[in-house]
C-alpha positions as CSV (number, residue, x, y, z in Angstrom):
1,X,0.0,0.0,0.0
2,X,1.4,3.2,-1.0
3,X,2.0,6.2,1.7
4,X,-1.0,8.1,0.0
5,X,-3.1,5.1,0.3
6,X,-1.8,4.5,3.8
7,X,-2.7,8.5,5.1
8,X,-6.4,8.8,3.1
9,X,-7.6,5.4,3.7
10,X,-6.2,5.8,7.5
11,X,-8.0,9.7,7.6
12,X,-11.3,7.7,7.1
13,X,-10.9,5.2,9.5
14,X,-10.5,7.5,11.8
15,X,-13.3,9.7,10.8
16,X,-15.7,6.0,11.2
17,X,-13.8,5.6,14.9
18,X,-14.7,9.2,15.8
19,X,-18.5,8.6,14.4
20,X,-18.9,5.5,16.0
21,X,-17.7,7.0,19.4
22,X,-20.0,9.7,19.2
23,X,-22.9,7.4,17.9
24,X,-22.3,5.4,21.2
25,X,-22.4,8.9,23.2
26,X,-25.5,10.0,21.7
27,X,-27.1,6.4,22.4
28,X,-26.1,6.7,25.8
29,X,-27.9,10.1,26.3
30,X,-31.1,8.8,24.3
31,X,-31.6,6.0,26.6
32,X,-30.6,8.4,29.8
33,X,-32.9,10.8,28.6
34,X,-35.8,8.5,28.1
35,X,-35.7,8.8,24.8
36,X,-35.3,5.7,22.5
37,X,-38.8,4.6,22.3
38,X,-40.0,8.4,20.9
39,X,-40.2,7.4,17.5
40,X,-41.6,4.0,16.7
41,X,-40.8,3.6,13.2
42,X,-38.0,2.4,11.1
43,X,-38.2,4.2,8.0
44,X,-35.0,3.8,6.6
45,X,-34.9,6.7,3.7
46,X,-37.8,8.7,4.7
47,X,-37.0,8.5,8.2
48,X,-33.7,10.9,7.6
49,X,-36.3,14.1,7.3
50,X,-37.9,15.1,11.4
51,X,-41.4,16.6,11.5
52,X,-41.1,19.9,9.5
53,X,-44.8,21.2,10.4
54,X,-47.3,21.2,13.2
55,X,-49.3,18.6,11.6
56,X,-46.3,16.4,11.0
57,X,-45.2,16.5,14.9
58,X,-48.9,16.1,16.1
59,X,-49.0,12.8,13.9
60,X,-45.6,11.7,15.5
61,X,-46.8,12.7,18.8
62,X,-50.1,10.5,18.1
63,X,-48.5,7.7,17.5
64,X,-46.0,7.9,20.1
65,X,-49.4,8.1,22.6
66,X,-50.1,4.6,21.7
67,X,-47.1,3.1,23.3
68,X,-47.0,2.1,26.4
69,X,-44.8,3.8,27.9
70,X,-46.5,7.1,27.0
71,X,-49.7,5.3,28.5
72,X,-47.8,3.5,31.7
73,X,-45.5,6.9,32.8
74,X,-45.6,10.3,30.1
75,X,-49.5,10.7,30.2
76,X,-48.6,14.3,31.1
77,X,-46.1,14.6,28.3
78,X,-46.5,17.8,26.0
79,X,-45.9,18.3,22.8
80,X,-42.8,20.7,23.5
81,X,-41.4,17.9,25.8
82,X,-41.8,15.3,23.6
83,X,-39.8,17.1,20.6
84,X,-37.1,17.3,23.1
85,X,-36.7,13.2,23.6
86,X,-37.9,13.0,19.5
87,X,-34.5,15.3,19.0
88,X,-32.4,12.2,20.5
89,X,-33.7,9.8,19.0
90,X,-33.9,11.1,15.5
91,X,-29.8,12.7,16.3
92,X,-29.1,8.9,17.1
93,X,-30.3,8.0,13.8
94,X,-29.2,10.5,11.8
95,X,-26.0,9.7,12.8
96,X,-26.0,6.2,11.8
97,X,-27.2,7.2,8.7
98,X,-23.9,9.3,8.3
99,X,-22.0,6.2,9.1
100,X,-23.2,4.1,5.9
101,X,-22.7,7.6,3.6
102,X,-19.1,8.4,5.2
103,X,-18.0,4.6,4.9
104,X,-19.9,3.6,1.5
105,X,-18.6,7.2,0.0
106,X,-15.3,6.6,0.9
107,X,-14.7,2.7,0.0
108,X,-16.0,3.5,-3.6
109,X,-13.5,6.1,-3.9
110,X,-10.9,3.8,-2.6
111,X,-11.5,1.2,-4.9
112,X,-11.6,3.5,-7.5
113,X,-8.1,4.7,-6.8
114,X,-7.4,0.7,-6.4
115,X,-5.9,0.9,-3.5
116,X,-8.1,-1.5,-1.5
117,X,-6.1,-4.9,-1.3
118,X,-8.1,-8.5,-0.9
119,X,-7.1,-8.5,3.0
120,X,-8.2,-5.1,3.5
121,X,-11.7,-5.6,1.5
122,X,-12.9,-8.6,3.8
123,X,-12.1,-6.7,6.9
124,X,-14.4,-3.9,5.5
125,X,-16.8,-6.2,4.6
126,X,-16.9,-7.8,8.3
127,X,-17.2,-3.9,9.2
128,X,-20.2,-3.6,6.9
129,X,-22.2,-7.0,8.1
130,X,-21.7,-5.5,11.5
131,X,-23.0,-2.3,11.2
132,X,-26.5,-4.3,9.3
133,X,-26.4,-6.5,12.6
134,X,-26.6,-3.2,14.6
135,X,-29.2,-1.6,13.1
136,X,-30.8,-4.7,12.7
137,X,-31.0,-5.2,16.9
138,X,-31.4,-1.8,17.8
139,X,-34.7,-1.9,15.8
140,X,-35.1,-5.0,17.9
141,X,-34.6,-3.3,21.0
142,X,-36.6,-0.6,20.2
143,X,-39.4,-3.0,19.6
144,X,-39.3,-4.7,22.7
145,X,-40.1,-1.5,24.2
146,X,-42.9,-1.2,22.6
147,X,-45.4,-3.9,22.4
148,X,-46.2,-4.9,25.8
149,X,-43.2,-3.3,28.1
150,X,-43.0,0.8,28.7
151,X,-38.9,0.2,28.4
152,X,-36.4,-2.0,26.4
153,X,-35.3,-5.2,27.4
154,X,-32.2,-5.1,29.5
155,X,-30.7,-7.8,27.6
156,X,-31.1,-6.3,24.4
157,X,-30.3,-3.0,25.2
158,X,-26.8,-4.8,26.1
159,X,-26.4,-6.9,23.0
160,X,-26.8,-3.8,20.8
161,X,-24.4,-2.0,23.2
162,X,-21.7,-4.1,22.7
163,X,-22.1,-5.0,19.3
164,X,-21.5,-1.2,18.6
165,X,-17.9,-1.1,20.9
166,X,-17.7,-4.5,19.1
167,X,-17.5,-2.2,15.7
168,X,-15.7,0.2,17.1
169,X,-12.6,-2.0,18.6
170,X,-12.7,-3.3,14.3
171,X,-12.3,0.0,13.2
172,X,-9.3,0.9,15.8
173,X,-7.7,-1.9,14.6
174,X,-8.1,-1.4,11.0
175,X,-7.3,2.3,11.7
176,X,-3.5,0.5,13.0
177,X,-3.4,-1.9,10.5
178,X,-3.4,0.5,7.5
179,X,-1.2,3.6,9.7
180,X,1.1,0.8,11.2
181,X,2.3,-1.9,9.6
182,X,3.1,-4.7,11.9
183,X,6.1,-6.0,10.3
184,X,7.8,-3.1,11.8
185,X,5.5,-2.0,15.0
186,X,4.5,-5.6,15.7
187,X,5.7,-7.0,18.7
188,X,6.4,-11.2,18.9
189,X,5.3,-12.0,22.5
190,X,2.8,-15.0,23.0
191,X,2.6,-14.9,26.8
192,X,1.9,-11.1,27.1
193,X,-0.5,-11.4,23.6
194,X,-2.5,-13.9,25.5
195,X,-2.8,-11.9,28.5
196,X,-4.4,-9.0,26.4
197,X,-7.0,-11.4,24.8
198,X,-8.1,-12.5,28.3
199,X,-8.4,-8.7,29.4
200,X,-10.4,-7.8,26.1
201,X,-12.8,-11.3,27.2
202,X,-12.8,-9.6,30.5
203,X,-13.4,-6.3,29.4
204,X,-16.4,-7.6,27.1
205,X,-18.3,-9.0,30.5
206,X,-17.9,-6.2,31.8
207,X,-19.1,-4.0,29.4
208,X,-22.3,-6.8,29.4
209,X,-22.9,-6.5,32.6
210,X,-22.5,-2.1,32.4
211,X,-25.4,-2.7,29.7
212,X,-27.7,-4.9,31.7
213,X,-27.3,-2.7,34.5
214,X,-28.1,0.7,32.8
215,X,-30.9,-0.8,31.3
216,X,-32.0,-2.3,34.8
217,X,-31.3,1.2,36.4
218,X,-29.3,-1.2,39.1
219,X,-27.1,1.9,39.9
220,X,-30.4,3.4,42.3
221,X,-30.9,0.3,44.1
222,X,-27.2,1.1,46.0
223,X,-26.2,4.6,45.4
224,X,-23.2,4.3,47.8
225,X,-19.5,3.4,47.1
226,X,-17.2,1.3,48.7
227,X,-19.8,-0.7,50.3
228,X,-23.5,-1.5,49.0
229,X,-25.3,0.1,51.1
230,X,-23.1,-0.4,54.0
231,X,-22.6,-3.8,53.0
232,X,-19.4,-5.6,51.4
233,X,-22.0,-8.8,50.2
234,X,-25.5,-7.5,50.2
235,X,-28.0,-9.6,52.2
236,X,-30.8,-9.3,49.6
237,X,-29.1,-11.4,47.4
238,X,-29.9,-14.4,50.4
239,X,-32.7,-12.8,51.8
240,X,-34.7,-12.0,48.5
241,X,-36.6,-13.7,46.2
242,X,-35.6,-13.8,42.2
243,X,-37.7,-12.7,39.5
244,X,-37.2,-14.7,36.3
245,X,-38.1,-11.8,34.0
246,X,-36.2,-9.4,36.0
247,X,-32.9,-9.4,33.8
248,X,-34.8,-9.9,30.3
249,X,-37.4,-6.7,30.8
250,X,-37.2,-3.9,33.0
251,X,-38.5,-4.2,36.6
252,X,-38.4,-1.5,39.5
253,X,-39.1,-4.0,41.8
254,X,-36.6,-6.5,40.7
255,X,-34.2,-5.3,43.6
256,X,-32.6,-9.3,43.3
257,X,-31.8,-8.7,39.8
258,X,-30.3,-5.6,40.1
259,X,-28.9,-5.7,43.1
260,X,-26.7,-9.1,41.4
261,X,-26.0,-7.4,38.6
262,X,-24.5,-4.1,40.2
263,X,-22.3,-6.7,42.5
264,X,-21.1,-8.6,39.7
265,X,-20.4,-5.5,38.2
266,X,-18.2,-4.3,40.9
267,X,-16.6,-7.2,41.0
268,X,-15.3,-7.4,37.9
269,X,-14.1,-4.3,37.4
270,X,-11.8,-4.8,40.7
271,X,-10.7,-7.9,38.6
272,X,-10.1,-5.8,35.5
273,X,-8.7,-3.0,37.6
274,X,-5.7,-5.9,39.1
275,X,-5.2,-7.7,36.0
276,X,-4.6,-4.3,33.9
277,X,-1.8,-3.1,36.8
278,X,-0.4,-6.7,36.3
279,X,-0.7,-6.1,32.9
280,X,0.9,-2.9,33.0
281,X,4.5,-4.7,34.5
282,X,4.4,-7.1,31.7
283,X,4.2,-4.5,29.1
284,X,7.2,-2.4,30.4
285,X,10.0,-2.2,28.4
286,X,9.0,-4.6,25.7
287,X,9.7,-2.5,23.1
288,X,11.6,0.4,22.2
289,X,8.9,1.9,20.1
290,X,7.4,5.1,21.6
291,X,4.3,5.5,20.3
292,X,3.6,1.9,21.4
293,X,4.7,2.8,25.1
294,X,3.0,5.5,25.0
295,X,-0.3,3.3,24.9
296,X,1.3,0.8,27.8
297,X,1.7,4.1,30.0
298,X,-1.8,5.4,29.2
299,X,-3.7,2.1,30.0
300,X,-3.5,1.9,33.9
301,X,-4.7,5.3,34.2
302,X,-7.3,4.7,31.4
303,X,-8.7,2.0,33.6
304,X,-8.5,3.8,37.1
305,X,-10.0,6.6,35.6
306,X,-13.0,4.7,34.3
307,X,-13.4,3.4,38.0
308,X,-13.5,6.4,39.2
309,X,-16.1,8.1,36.6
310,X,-18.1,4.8,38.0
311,X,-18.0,5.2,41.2
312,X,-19.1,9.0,40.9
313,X,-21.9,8.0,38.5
314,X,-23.1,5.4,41.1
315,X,-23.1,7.9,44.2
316,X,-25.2,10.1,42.0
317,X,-27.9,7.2,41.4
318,X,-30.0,9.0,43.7
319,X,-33.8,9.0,42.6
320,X,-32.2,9.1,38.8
321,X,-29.6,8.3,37.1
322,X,-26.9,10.9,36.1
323,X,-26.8,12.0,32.5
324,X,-23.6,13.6,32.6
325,X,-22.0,10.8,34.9
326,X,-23.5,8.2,32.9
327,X,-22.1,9.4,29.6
328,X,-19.0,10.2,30.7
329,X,-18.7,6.2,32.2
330,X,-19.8,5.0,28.9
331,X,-16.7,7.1,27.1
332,X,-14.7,5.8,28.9
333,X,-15.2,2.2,28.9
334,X,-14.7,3.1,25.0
335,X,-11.2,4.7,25.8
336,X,-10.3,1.9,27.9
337,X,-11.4,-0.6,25.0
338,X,-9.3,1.2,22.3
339,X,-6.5,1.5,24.6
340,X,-6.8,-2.5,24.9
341,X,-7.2,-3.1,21.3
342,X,-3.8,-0.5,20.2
343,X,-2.2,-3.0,22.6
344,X,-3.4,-6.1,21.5
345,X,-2.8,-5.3,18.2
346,X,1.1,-4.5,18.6
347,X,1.4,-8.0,20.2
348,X,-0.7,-9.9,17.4
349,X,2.8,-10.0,15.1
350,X,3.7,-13.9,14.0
351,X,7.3,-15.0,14.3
């Protein structure tokens, strides 16, 4: 690949990383905001242009009083208020739509120019695929909140989450394979490469789990850091009883489920917290490339400052969750997975 190739075809990728981190952002404050289930179509080309009149926004604004969460918990919604959580959810969308212009724009340029190679194509093509699978359960998810249930399923909500970060961590790593070729960034360590695919497994529960719990709102059933409630192991998890549907749709009263589900999600980030320090020591000195040690410095500090935008958003869980708090966690955990993936690429070179 020539250098041109190398700078415009990397130029994009970043472009798709930053889109895909801001998609992520904006999803985070639709479903803080309440927002996700205020438009309950999925009109693919037509769905690109809002309300432009009065007439148009009272037709949205009918259809959105059919649902049940309208019915179950905004019966004193107004018009002006529900533009507000329509602007979210149509931003959210819009956005994606961007994607698939940015990336389809750019790869028929590319292969215009012929400088997309066989390897490179398939990766984009996995890209693509993914981004369909998306779309494809966030529709889903959308649906499951309105049928029957005033919110998404917890469940979904997660699986779209992470398919998204799951998109993102491809395009970081294409984003390095085009700037930085590994024949002469790679690194040719097998111990420490499988140490970074058992912190990106470990990462990925996590990030499960930070999905199930958002869409649970587990965070208000124990505002309070470093115990739960002023308890190490909370007693309702013995003393309570467990509500099969508590984890698939969203229940105020299933304090079992959630109360599990913020536990295991402490725990596991104390794991990740240790194994990214331990980590840390194995990474040291490896290479003499800078750029690369640049990443090994930044990731123990990516992590502990992830824990600590999580512990803030948790003591603010109090009667609702924290937008700000709750976004700024969420950007995080997608610093923290491209700082992983910049590593794990470096130490994915063959012998």
């Amino acid at each position: 690949m020539s250098p041109a190739a190398r700078k415009w075809i990397g130029i994009w990728l970043i472009a798709g990383c930053a889109m895909v981190f801001f998609q992520v952002i904006i999803g985070g404050v639709t479903r803080l905001t309440g927002s996700g289930l205020s438009i309950t179509e999925w009109k693919i080309v037509l769905g690109a242009i809002p309300p432009l009149t009065e007439s148009k926004w009272m037709e949205e604004f009918g259809a959105y009083q059919q649902t049940p969460q309208y019915k179950q918990i905004n019966q004193d919604m107004t018009l002006s208020e529900f533009k507000f959580i329509y602007f979210w959810e149509y931003f959210h969308r819009l956005n994606a739509r961007m994607l698939l212009v940015v990336f389809i724009a750019g790869l028929l340029y590319f292969v215009y120019k012929k400088w997309i190679d066989k390897a490179l194509a398939l990766r984009l093509a996995f890209v693509f695929l993914w981004g369909v699978l998306i779309a494809s359960l966030g529709w889903i998810m959308v649906k499951s909140g309105l049928i029957n249930q005033p919110y998404v399923s917890p469940v979904k909500l997660s699986m779209h989450l992470c398919t998204a970060l799951i998109i993102f961590a491809n395009l970081v790593w294409l984003t390095l394979y085009v700037m930085r070729d590994r024949k002469e960034y790679g690194i040719y360590a097998p111990r420490q490469k499988r140490l970074a695919v058992a912190v990106m497994i470990l990462l990925f529960v996590q990030l499960f789990l930070g999905g199930i719990l958002s869409g649970m709102k587990a965070g208000l059933a124990y505002p309070s850091w470093p115990t739960m409630n002023g308890q190490w192991i909370p007693s309702a998890l013995s003393t309570l009883p467990a509500r099969s549907w508590g984890i698939l749709y969203y229940d105020p009263s299933a304090y079992w489920e959630q109360t599990l589900i913020q536990f295991l999600h402490r725990c596991t980030a104390y794991l990740l917290i240790i194994f990214i320090v331990y980590f840390f020591f194995q990474l040291r000195k490896l290479s003499p490339d800078k750029v690369f040690n640049t990443g090994v410095k930044l990731f123990p500090f990516a992590v502990l400052l992830q824990a600590a935008i999580g512990i803030i958003t948790v003591l603010h869980c109090v009667g609702k969750v924290p937008v700000l708090w709750g976004v700024l966690h969420q950007a995080g955990a997608m610093i923290l997975l491209a700082n992983t993936t910049f590593i794990y690429y470096h130490l994915s070179a063959k012998k």
